[in-house]
C-alpha positions as semicolon CSV with decimal commas, in nm:
position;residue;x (nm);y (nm);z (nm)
1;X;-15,957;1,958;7,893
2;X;-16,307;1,909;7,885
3;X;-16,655;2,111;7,885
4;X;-17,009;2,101;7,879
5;X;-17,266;2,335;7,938
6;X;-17,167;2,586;8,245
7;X;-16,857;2,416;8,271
8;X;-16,482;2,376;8,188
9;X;-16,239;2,178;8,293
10;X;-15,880;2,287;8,276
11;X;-15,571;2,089;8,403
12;X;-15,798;1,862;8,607
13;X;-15,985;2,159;8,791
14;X;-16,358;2,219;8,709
15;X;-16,477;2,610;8,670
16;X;-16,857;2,692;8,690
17;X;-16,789;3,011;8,501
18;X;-16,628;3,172;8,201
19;X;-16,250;3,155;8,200
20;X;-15,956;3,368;8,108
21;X;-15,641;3,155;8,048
22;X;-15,343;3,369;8,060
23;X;-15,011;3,361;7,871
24;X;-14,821;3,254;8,185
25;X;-15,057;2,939;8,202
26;X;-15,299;3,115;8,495
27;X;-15,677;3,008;8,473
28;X;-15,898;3,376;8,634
29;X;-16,258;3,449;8,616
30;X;-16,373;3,617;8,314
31;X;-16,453;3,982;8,446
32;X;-16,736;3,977;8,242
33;X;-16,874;4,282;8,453
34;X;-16,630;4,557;8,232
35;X;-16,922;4,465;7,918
36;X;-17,268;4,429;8,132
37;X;-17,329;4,802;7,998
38;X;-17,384;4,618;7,690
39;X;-17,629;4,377;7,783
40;X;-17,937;4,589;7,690
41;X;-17,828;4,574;7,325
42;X;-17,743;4,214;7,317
43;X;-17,981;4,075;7,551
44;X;-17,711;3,869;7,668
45;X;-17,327;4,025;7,795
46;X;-17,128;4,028;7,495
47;X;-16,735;4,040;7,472
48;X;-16,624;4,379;7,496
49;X;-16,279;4,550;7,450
50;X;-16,284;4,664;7,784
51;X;-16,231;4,288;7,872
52;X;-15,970;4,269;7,599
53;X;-15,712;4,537;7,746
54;X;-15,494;4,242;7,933
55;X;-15,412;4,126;7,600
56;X;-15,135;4,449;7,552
57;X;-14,965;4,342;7,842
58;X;-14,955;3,992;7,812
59;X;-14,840;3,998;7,429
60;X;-14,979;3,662;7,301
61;X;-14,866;3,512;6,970
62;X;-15,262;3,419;6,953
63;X;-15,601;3,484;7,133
64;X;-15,835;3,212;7,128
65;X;-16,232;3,252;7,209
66;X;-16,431;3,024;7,321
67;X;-16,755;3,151;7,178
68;X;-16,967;2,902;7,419
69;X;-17,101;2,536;7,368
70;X;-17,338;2,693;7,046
71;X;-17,137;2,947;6,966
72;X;-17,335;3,199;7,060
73;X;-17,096;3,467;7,262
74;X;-17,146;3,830;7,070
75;X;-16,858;4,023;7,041
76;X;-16,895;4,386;7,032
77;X;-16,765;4,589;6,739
78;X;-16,475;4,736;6,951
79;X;-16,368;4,359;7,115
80;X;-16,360;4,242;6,694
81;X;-16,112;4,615;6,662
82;X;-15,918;4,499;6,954
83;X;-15,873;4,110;6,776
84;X;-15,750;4,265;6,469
85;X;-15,461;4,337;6,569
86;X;-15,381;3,937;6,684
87;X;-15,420;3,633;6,549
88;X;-15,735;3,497;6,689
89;X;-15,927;3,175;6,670
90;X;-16,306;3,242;6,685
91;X;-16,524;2,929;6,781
92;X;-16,755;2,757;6,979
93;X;-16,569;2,679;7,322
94;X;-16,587;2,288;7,292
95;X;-16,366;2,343;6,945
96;X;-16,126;2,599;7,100
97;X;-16,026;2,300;7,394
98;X;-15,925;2,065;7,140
99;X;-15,699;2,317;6,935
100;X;-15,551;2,475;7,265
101;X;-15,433;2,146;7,412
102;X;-15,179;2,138;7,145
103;X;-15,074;2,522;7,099
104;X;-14,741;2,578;7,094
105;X;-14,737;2,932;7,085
106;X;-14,799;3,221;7,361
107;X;-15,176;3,258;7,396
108;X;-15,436;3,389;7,608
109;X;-15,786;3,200;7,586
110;X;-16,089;3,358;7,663
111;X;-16,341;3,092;7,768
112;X;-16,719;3,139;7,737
113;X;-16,919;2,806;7,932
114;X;-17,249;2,848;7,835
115;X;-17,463;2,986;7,478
């Protein structure tokens, strides 16, 4: 795994845009569309719990986010609600990579590429 700024690269394939990785190993899109309503208050699109509601169904042991290369992916006040109730790992995205590569447990990663 490997990133840099507007990219990740997962399993040997390159995405130009934020990642989910799923607990059955899948790599989707980040639908970061469900928290664009929040935009105007962050001046950026946050991480909203509307993005979070795959996480009931998917029942990781952990949820890692990739908070982008600075760190600087918001989270809105109902995403951090949502969190509670897993054990997350909250840093910047080129920090996350290292830890995931040697996760043991079920996860789901969400992967922001760029602040």
């Amino acid at each position: 795994m490997d990133t840099g700024f507007g990219w990740v690269e997962i399993r040997g394939e390159r995405f130009d845009h934020d990642i989910i990785l799923h607990a059955d190993k899948r790599v989707t899109k980040r639908k970061k569309k469900k928290s664009r309503d929040y935009k105007g208050m962050y001046g950026h699109t946050p991480l909203s719990e509307h993005e979070l509601e795959l996480l009931d169904a998917e029942e990781p042991e952990v949820v890692f986010v990739g908070t982008g290369q600075y760190g600087d992916l918001t989270l809105t006040p109902g995403a951090k609600q949502v969190l509670s109730r897993y054990s997350v790992v909250l840093r910047p995205t080129p920090e996350i990579l290292g830890e995931i590569e040697h996760e043991q447990r079920r996860f789901v990663a969400v992967i922001h590429v760029t602040c």
